[in-house]
C-alpha positions in Angstrom: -15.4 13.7 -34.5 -13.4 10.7 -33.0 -15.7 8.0 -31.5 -12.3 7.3 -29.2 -11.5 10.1 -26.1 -7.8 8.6 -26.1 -5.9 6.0 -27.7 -2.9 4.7 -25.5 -0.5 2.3 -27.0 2.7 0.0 -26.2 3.5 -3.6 -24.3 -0.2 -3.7 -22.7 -0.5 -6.2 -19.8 -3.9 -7.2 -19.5 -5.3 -10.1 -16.8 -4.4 -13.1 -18.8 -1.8 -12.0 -21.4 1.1 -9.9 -22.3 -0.2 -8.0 -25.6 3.3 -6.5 -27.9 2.8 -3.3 -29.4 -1.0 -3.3 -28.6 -3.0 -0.5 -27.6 -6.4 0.2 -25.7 -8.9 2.5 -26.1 -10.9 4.8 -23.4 -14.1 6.6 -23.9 -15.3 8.8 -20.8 -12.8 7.3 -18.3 -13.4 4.1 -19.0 -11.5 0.9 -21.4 -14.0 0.0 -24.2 -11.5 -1.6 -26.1 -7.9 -3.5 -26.6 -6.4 -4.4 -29.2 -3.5 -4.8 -32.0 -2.7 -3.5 -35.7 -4.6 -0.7 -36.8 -6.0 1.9 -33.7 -9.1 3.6 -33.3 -9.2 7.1 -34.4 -8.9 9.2 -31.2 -9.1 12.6 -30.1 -5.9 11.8 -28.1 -2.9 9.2 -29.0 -0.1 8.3 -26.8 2.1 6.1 -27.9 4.5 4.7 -25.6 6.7 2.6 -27.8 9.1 -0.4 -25.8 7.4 0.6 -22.4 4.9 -1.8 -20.7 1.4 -0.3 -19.9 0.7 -1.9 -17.2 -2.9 -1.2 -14.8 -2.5 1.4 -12.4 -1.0 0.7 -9.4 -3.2 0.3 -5.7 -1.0 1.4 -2.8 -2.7 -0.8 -0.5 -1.2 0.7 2.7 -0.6 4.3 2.7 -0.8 7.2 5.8 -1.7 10.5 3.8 -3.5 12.4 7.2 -1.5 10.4 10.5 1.2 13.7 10.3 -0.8 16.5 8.4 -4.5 15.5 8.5 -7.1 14.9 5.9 -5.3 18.0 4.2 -2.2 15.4 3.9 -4.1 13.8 0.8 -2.9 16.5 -1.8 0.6 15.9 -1.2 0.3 12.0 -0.3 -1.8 11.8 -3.9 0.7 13.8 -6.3 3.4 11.4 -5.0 1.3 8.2 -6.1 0.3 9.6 -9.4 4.4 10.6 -9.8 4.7 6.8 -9.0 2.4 4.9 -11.3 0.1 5.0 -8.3 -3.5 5.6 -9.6 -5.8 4.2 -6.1 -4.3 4.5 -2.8 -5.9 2.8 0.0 -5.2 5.0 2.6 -5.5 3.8 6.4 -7.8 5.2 9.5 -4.7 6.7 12.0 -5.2 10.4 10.9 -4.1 13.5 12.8 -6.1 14.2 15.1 -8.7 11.6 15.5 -9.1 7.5 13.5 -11.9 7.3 11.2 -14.1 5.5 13.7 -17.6 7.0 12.9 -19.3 7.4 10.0 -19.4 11.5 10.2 -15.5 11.2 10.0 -15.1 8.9 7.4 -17.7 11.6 5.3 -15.3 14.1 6.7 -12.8 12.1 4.7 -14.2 11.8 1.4 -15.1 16.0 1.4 -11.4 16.5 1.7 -10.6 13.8 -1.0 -12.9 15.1 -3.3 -10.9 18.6 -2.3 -7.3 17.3 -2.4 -6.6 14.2 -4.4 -5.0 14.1 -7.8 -5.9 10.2 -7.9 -8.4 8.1 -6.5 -8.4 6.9 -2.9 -10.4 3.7 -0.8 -10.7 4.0 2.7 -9.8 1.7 5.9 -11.5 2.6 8.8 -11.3 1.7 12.5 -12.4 1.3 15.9 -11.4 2.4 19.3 -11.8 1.0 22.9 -14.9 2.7 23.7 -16.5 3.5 20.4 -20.1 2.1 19.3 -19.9 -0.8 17.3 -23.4 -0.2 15.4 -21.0 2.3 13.4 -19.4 -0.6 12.2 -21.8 -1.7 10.0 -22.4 2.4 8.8 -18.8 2.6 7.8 -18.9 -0.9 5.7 -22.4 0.5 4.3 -20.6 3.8 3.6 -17.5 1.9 1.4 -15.4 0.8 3.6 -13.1 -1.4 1.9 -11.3 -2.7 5.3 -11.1 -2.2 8.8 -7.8 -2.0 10.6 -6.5 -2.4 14.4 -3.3 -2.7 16.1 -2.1 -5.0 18.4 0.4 -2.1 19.9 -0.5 1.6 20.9 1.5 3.9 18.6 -0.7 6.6 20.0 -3.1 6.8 22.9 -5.8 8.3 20.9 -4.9 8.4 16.8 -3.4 5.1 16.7 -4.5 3.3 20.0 -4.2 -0.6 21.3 -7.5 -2.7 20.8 -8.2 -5.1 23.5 -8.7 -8.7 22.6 -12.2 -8.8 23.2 -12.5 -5.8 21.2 -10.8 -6.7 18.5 -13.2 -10.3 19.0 -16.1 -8.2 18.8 -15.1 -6.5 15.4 -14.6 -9.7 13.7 -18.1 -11.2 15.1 -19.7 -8.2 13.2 -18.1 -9.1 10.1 -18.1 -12.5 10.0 -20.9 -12.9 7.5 -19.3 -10.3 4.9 -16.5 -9.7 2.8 -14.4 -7.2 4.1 -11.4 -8.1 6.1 -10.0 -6.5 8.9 -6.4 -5.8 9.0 -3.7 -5.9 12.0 -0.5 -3.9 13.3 0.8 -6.9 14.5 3.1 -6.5 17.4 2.8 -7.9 21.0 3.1 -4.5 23.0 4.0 -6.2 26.9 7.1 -8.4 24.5 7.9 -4.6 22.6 7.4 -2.5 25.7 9.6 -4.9 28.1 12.3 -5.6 25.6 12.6 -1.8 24.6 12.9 -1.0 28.3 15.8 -3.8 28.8 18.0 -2.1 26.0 17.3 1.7 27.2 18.7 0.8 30.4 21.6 -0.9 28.7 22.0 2.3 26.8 21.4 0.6 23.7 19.0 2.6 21.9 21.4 3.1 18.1 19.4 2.5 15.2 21.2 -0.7 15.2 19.1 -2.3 17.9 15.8 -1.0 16.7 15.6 -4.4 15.0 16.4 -6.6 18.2 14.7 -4.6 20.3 11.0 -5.3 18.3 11.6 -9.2 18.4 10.6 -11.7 16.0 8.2 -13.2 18.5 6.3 -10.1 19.5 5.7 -10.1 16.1 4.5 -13.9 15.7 2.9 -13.7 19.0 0.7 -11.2 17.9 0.3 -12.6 14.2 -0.9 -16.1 16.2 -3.4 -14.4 18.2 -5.0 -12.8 15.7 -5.2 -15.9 13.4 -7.0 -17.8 15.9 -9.6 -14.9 16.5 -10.4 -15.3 12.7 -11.1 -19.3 13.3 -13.1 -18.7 15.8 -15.1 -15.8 14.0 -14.4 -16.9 10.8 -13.5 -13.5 9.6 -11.2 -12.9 7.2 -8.2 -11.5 9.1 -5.2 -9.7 7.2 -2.0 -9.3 8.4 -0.9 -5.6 7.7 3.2 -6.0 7.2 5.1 -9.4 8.0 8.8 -8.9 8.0 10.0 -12.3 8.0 9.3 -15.6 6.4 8.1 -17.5 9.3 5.0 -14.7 9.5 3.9 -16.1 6.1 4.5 -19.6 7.1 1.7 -19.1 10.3 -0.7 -17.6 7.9 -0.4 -20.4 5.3 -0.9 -23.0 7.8 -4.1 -21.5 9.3 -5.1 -20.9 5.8 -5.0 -24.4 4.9 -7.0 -25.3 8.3 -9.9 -23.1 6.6 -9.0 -19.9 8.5 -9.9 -16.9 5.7 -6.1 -15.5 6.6 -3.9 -13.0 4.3 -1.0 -11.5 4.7 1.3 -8.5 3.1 4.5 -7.7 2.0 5.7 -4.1 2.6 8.2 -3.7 -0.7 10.9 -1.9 1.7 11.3 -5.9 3.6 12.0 -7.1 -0.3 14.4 -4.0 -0.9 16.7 -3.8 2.3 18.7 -5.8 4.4 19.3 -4.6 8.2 22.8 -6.1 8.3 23.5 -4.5 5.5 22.1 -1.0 5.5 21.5 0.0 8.6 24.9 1.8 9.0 24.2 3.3 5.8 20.9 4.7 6.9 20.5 4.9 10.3 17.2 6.0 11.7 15.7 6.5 8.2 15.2 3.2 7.6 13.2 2.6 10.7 9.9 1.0 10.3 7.7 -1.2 12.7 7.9 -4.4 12.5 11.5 -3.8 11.7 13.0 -4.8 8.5 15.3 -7.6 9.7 18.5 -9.3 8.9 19.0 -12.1 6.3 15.7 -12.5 5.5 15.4 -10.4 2.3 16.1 -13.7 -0.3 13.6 -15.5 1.2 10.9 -12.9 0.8 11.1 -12.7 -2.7 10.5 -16.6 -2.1 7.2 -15.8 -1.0 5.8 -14.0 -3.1 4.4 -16.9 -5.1 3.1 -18.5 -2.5 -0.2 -18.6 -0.8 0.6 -16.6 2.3 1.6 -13.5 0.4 -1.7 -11.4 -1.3 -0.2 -7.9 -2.4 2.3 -5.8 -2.2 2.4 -2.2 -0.6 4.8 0.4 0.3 3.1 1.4 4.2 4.0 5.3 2.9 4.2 7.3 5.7 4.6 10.8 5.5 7.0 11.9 8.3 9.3 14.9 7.8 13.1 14.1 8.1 12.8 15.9 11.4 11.2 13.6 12.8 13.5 10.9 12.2 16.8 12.7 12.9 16.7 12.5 16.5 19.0 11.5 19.3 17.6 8.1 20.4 16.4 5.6 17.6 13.3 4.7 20.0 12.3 8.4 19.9 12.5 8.3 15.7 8.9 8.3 14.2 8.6 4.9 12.4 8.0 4.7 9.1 9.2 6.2 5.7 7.8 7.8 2.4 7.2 4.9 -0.6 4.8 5.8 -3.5 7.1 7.0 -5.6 9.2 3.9 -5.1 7.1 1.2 -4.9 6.2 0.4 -8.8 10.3 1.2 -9.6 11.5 -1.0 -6.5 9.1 -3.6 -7.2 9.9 -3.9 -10.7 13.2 -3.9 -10.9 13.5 -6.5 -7.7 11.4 -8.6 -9.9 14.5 -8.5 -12.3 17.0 -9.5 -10.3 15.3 -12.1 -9.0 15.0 -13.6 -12.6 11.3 -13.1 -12.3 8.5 -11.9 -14.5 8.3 -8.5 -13.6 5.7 -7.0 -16.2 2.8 -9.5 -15.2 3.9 -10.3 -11.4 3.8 -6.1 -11.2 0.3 -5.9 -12.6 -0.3 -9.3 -10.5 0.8 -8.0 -7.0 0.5 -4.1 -7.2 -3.0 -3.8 -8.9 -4.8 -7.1 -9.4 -4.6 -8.5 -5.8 -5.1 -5.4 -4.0 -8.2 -4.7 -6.3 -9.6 -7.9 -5.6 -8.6 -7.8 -2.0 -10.7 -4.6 -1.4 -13.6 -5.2 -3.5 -12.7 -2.7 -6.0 -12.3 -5.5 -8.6 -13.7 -5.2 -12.0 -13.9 -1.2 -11.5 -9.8 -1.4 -10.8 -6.6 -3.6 -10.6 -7.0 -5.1 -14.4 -6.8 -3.4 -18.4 -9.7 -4.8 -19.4 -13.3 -3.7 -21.2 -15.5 -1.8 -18.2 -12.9 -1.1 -15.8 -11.3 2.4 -15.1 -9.0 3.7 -18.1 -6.1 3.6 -14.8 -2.7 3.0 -16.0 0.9 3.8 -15.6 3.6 3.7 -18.5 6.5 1.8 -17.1 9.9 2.6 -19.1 12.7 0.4 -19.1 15.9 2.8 -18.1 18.5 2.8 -15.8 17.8 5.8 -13.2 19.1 6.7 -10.1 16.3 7.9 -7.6 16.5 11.6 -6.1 14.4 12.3 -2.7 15.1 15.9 -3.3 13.1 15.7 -6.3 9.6 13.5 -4.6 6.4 15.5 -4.7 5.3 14.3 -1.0 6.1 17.3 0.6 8.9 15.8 2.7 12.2 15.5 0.4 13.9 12.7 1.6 14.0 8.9 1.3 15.8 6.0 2.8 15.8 5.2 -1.3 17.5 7.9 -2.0 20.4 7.4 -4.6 19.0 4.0 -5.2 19.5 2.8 -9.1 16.2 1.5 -10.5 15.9 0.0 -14.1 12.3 0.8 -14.5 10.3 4.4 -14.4 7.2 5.9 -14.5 7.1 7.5 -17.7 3.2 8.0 -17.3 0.2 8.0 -15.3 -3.6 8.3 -16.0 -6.3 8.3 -13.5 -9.9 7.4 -15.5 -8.3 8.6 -18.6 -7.1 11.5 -17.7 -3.3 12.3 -18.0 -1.8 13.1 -14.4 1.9 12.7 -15.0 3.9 12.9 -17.5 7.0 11.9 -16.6 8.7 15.1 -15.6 5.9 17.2 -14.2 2.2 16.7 -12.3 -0.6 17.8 -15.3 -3.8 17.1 -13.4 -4.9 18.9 -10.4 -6.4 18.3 -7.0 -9.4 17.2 -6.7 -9.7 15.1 -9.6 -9.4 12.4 -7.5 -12.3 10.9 -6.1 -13.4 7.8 -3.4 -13.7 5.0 -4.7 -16.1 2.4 -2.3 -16.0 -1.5 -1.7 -18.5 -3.2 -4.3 -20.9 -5.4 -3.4 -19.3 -8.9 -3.3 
């Protein structure tokens, strides 16, 4: 009998090189080995000749339960393993209540370890009024990140922290690891703007951008920096949308402030001058993607200001968006099954490096970011046998054909030049390119580590 569960070989991109016709081997969901020339005898080969195998991808921003609860995790999941998505990181606003107390987030995991098809780390939250001693139970219980939004999207699900709330969070984890992430809009800037275009009729998707303002963005992004000087927690901004967001957190990075941001892949992808007749509502997210900025992203993704890459997947159905007034239009839009394709083949055009800034942005950084580094993010002896087979092919991408329950895409009829031929989740086969082969509840949570 084989000493090997599974043998899986092609262009293997591993944490410091790019390995031609290599392969790696995985024994009880695990890498024990990698390596070129002859392979290990295995109970299971697959051989992915000309693709790159590159480390499963971490979704670093995802919303499987803000529309259909915890249950949302099943159809949120079998889109990220269709997408090279192995981990997602899946945030606190769920319907009906935040995961704000320990007995929710263990709510949480039961229904992960019921509906995922791939693995999934938790943010979790606070409210207004909650107790802040469950703070520290929700780090204990794995927390990988807390989150908290400058803006109420809901009064309840997705509320407003004050200031001195928000204060109080970081004090509490000052002396740890674990960052705490923000929705970072100004709501009296939003609120008042929003209210000067409604009663100038101008509510078209065309002024959702202007009507979100840079500088309620900034404002907030400013704020929030300064709380993390004088904490000295490490704050995260959630989604910046234009350059000068990254430029803020570079500068308080290099005054000592521990400051991150993230880029949302859809702000590399689309332009608002250029699409937003094309797509109306369904490209609306919040911040807004903006006009003329797009070049200038992919400019910062090398820098210091820019830690990850995620796609903010949002599971709204098409109803939601398809409504009269583009202020009454849910924001946000479906991205797991894009995210690894868009990324990749951006990385192209932009004459970039696009196997080992893939691996780099979509599964290194976000491991390391969330403490699930050496476990995931990186092929390499120890770590999770996580990986998804990336085939170079011209495609055109069809919504009607996305396994996230909702059918429709701002993407859709995009051409991509890379694909997910493959995904495994701790070396188990999950996708294979045409059709979902594992099952719910393989999936499991996977916890901060101990820094």
């Amino acid at each position: 009998m084989a000493d090997v569960d599974l043998v899986i070989s092609g262009n293997v991109v591993t944490p410091d090189n790019y390995l031609e016709d290599s392969w790696v081997a995985v024994t009880d969901g695990k890498i024990i080995s990698i390596g070129n020339g002859i392979k290990p005898t295995a109970s299971r080969c697959y051989d992915a000749p000309g693709c790159v195998v590159l480390p499963g991808v971490i979704d670093g921003q995802t919303h499987a339960g803000s529309q259909f609860g915890f249950a949302g995790l099943e159809q949120t999941t079998k889109s990220a393993v269709a997408g090279g998505v192995t981990t997602i990181v899946d945030m606190p606003y769920d319907q009906p209540d935040p995961v704000y107390t320990l007995e929710i987030m263990r709510d949480k995991i039961a229904a992960i370890e019921k509906h995922a098809y791939g693995d999934v780390a938790l943010y979790a939250t606070i409210t207004n009024e909650s107790d802040l001693s469950e703070v520290t139970r929700l780090r204990d219980a794995g927390a990988c990140a807390f989150k908290i939004s400058s803006f109420e999207n809901h009064p309840s699900r997705f509320p407003r922290i004050r200031n001195d709330r928000a204060l109080a969070l970081l004090k509490l984890l000052a002396n740890t690891d674990v960052p705490t992430g923000l929705h970072n809009e100004d709501q009296e800037i939003v609120r008042a703007t929003m209210a000067e275009f409604a009663a100038e009729n101008r509510t078209g998707p065309e002024d959702h951008e202007f009507s979100r303002p840079e500088v309620a963005e900034l404002v907030a992004t400013a704020t929030f920096l300064e709380m993390g000087r004088s904490s000295g927690a490490h704050v995260h901004i959630v989604h910046l949308s234009s350059p000068a967001g990254f430029e803020l957190v570079r500068r308080y990075q290099s005054e000592g402030v521990r400051a991150t941001g993230e880029m949302c892949v859809h702000y590399l992808h689309f332009d608002a001058a250029e699409d937003i007749k094309r797509l109306g509502t369904l490209m609306k997210v919040n911040p807004p993607i903006r006009s003329g900025v797009r070049d200038r992203l992919w400019d910062e993704l090398e820098k210091s200001g820019s830690e990850f890459v995620s796609s903010d997947h949002s599971a709204w159905p098409l109803e939601r968006k398809k409504v009269k007034s583009s202020f009454d239009a849910a924001a946000g839009i479906p991205g797991l099954e894009t995210l690894l394709p868009a990324f990749f083949t951006g990385l192209g055009k932009h004459q970039k490096d696009a196997p080992r800034l893939a691996a780099l942005y979509l599964s290194e950084r976000p491991a390391k970011f969330f403490g699930l580094w050496p476990r995931k993010g990186g092929i390499q002896v120890g770590a999770d046998a996580d990986f998804a087979i990336v085939r170079n092919a011209e495609w055109k991408f069809d919504a009607s054909q996305t396994l996230d329950g909702l059918n429709w895409s701002p993407y859709d009829g995009d051409m991509f030049t890379a694909r997910t031929q493959a995904t495994f989740v701790r070396g188990k086969l999950v996708w294979n390119g045409t059709q979902i082969e594992g099952e719910p509840g393989h999936g499991v949570f996977v916890p901060r580590l101990p820094s």
